[in-house]
C-alpha positions in Angstrom: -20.8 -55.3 -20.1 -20.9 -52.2 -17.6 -23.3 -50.6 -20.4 -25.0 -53.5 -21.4 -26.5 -55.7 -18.7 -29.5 -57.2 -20.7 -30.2 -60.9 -19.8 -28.9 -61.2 -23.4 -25.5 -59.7 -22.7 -25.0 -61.7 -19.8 -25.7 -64.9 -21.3 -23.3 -64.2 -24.5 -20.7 -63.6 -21.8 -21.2 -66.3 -20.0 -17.8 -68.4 -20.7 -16.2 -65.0 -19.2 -18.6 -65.0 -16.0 -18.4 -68.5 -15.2 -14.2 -68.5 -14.9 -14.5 -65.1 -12.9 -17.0 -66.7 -10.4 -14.3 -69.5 -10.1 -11.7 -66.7 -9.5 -13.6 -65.2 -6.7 -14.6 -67.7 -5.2 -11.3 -69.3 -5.3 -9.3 -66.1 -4.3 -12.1 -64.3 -1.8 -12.2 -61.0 -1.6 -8.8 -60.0 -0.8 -7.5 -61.9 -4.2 -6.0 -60.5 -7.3 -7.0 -57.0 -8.5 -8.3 -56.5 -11.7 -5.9 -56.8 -14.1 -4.4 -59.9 -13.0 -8.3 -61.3 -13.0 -8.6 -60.2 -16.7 -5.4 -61.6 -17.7 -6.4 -64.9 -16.5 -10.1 -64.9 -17.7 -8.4 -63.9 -21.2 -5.9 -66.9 -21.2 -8.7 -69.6 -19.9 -11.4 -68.6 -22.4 -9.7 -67.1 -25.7 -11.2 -63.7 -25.0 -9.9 -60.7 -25.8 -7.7 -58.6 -23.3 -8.6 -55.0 -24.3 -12.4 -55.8 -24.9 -12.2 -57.3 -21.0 -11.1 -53.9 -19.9 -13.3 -51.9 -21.3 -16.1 -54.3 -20.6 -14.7 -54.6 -17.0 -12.9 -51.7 -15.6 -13.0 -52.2 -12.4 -13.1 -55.4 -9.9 -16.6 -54.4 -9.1 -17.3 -54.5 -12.7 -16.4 -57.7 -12.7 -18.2 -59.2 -9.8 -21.5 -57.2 -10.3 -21.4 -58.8 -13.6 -21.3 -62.3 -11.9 -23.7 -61.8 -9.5 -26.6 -59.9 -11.9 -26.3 -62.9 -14.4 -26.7 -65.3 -11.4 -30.0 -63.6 -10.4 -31.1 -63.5 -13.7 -30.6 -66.7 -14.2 -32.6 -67.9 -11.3 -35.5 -65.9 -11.3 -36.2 -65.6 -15.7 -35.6 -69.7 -15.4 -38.4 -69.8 -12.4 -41.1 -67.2 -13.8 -40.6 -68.7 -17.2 -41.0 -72.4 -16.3 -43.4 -71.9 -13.9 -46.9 -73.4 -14.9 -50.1 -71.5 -12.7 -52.0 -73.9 -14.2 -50.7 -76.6 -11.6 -51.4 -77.6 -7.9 -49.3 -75.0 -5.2 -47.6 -78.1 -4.5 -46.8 -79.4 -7.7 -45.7 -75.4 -8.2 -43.3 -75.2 -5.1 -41.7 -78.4 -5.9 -40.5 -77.7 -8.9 -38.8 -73.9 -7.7 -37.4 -76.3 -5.3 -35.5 -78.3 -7.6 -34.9 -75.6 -9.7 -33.1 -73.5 -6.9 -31.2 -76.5 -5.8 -29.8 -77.1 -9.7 -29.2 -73.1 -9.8 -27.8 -72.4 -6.9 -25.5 -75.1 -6.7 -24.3 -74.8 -10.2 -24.0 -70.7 -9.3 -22.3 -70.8 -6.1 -19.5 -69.1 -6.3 -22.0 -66.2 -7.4 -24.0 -66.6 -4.3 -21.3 -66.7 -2.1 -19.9 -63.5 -4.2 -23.1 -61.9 -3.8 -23.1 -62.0 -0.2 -19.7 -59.7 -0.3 -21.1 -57.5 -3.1 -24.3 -56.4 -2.3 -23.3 -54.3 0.8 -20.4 -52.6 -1.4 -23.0 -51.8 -4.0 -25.4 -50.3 -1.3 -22.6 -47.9 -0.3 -21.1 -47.3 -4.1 -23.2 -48.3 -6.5 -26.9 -47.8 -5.8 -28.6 -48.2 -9.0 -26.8 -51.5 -9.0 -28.0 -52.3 -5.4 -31.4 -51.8 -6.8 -31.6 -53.9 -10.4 -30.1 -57.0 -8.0 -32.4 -56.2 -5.1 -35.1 -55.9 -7.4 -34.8 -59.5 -8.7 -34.0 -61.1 -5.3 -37.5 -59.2 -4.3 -39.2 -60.6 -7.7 -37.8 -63.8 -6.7 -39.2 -63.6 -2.8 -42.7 -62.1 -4.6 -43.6 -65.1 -6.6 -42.5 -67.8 -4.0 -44.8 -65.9 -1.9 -47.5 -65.9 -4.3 -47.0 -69.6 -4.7 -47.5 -70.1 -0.5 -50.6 -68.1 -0.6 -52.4 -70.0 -4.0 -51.7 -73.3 -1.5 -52.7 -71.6 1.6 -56.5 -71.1 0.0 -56.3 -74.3 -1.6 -55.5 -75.8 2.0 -52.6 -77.6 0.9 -50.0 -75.5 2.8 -50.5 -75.1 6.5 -49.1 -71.4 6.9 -49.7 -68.4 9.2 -47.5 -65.8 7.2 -46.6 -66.5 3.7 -44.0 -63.9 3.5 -42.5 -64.7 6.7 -42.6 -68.8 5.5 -40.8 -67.7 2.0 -38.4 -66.0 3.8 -37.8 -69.2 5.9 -37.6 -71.2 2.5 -35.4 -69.6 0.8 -32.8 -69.4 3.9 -33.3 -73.3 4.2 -32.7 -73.2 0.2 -29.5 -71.3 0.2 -27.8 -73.6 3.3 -27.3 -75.9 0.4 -24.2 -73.9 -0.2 -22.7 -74.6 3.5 -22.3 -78.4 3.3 -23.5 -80.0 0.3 -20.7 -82.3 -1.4 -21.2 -83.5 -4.6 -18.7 -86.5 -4.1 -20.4 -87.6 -0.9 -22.6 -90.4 -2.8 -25.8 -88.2 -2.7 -26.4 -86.7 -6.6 -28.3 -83.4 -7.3 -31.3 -85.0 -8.1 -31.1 -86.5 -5.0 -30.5 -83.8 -2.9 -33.6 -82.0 -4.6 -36.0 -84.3 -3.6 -34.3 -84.0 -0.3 -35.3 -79.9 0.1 -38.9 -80.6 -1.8 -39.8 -82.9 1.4 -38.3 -80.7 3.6 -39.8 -77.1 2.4 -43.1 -79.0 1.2 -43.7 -80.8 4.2 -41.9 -79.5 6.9 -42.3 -76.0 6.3 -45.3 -75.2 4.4 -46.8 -78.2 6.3 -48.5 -80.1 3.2 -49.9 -83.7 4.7 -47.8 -86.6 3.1 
């Protein structure tokens, strides 16, 4: 995996990165070292032990891997499903939902990634930059998106990089208090953040 980080690599391992985000996020940054981490990715999902280490030698390994599948994951799904064709509005909303369904189903990732990205600044730089680069895609289109609805005057915006910014931190404080068994389902919290980035931040009229 440390040679092969394709989109395509990451999804054939995903069985693998899924129990390692629950790892992490289960045992925070000061949890079991590597070995102890493959051992118990190996006993929860069949794979092999030796092909883990190799694939994985370190802990960073293991948790870039996590977080670069995570990226990928949101930002191929948006540009891929995204349809120009459509009203900005009818545009953001759907990125909306999409991040909400994303992010909560990766969020031990994004809570990993948090950790990660300033070890990789300091370590790793050529890492830093292929997970920087996506966030930035990411950022890049929403963007787009805010300025398409700006001319069409169905967003009410003064900055459309400073109002994506503001989106996607509104986006991500999903992860700081939503609760699945609180009687309000993902679908419903998505149409919860499409009213509130639609019409409270990018200020489309109801």
């Amino acid at each position: 995996m440390t040679a092969h980080t394709s989109p395509r690599a990451l999804r054939a391992a995903a069985p693998v990165l899924d129990c390692a985000a629950r790892l992490f996020a289960r045992h925070g940054s000061r949890g079991p070292g590597v070995s102890e981490l493959i051992r118990r990715i190996a006993l929860e999902t069949g794979a092999d032990t030796a092909s883990l280490r190799r694939a994985f030698p370190t802990r960073t390994d293991l948790a870039y891997a996590v977080v670069l599948r995570s990226a990928h994951e949101r930002v191929d799904g948006q540009l891929a499903a995204d349809r120009p064709d459509l009203p900005a509005v009818e545009r953001m909303a759907s990125l909306v939902r999409r991040h909400v369904e994303t992010g909560w189903r990766h969020r031990a990732a994004s809570a990993l990634a948090h950790e990660l990205l300033p070890v990789l600044r300091a370590v790793h730089p050529a890492r830093h930059r292929e997970v920087g680069s996506l966030l930035r895609l990411y950022r890049e289109h929403m963007r787009g998106i805010i300025e398409d609805g700006a001319a069409a005057g169905a967003f009410v915006v003064r900055d459309p990089g400073r109002a994506a910014d503001e989106v996607l931190e509104t986006l991500d404080s999903l992860l700081y208090w939503y609760d699945p068994d609180a009687g309000l389902s993902l679908d419903g919290l998505g149409a919860v953040y499409v009213d509130l980035v639609v019409h409270h931040h990018l200020g489309s009229p109801r």
